[in-house]
C-alpha positions as CSV (number, residue, x, y, z in Angstrom):
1,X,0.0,0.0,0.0
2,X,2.9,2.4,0.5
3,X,4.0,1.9,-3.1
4,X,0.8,2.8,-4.0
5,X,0.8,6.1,-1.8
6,X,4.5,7.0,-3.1
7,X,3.4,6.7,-6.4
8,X,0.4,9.6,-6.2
9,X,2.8,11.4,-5.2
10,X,5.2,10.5,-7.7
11,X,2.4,11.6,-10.4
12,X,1.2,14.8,-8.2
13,X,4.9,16.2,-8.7
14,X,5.1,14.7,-12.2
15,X,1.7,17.1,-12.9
16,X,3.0,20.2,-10.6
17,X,6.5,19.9,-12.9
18,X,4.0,19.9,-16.4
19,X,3.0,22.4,-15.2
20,X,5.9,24.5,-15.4
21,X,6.6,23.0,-19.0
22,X,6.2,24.8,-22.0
23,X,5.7,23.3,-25.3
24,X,5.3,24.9,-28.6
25,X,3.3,24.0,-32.1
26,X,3.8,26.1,-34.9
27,X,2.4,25.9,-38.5
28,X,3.5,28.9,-41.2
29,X,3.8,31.6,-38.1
30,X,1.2,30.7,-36.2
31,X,2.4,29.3,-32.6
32,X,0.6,28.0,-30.0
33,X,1.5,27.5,-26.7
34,X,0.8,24.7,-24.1
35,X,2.2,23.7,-21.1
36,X,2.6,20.0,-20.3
37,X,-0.7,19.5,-19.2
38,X,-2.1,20.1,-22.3
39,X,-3.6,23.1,-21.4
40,X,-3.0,25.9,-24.0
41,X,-1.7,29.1,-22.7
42,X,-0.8,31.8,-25.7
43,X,-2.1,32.0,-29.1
44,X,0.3,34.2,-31.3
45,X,-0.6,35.1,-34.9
46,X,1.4,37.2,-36.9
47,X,-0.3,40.3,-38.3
48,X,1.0,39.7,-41.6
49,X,-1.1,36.2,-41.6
50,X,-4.1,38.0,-40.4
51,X,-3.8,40.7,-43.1
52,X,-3.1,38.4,-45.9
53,X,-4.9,35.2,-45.0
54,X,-8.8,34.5,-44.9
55,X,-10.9,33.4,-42.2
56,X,-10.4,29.4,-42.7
57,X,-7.1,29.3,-44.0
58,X,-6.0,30.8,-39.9
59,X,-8.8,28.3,-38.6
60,X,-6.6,25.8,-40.7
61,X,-3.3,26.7,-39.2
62,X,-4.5,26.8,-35.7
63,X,-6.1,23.5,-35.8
64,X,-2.2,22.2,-37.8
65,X,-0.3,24.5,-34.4
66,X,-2.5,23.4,-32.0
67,X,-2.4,19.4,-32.9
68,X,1.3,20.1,-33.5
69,X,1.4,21.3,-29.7
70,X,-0.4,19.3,-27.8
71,X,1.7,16.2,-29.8
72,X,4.4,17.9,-28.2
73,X,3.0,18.5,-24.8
74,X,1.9,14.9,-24.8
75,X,5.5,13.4,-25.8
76,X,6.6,15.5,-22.5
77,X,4.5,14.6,-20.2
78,X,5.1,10.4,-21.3
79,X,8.6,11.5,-20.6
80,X,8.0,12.9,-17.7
81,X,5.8,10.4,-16.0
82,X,8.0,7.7,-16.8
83,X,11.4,9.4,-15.6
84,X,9.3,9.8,-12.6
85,X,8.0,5.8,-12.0
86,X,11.0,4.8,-13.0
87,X,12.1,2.2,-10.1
88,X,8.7,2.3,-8.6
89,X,7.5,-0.2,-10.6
90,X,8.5,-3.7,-11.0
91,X,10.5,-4.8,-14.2
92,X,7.3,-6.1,-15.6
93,X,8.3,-7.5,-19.6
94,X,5.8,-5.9,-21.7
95,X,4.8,-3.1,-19.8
């Protein structure tokens, strides 16, 4: 039960460090920011893009720099959670 215990804890520092994380997606000048929980925290258009673009084609590249970030945040936060069970777990093959 202690295990169990030590590793919420694990994850409760895991999510507190995500936290902290910032991840990027970008697609023709359009970046969107996320930290690692996924949760998006700037939008940043160019003018330029907003002068010369229509209406769908910036939906088009928010939805491209918004997939490409939360890819991103997602890859860290794998990282993350496994640097942070690593040990607490037994070495289990195929898990």
């Amino acid at each position: 039960m202690g295990k169990l215990k030590e590793a919420q804890q694990k994850m409760e520092e895991v999510k507190s460090k995500l936290d902290q994380i910032t991840v990027i997606g970008e697609a023709q000048g359009v970046k969107v920011s996320l930290n690692g929980n996924k949760v998006v925290t700037n939008i940043d258009i160019p003018q330029m893009i907003l002068d010369d673009r229509d209406k769908d084609q910036i939906q088009d590249l928010l939805i491209l720099a918004l997939n490409k970030g939360l890819e991103n945040a997602e890859n860290v936060a794998q990282s993350e959670g496994a640097s942070a069970m690593k040990g607490m777990l037994p070495n289990i093959p195929g898990l």
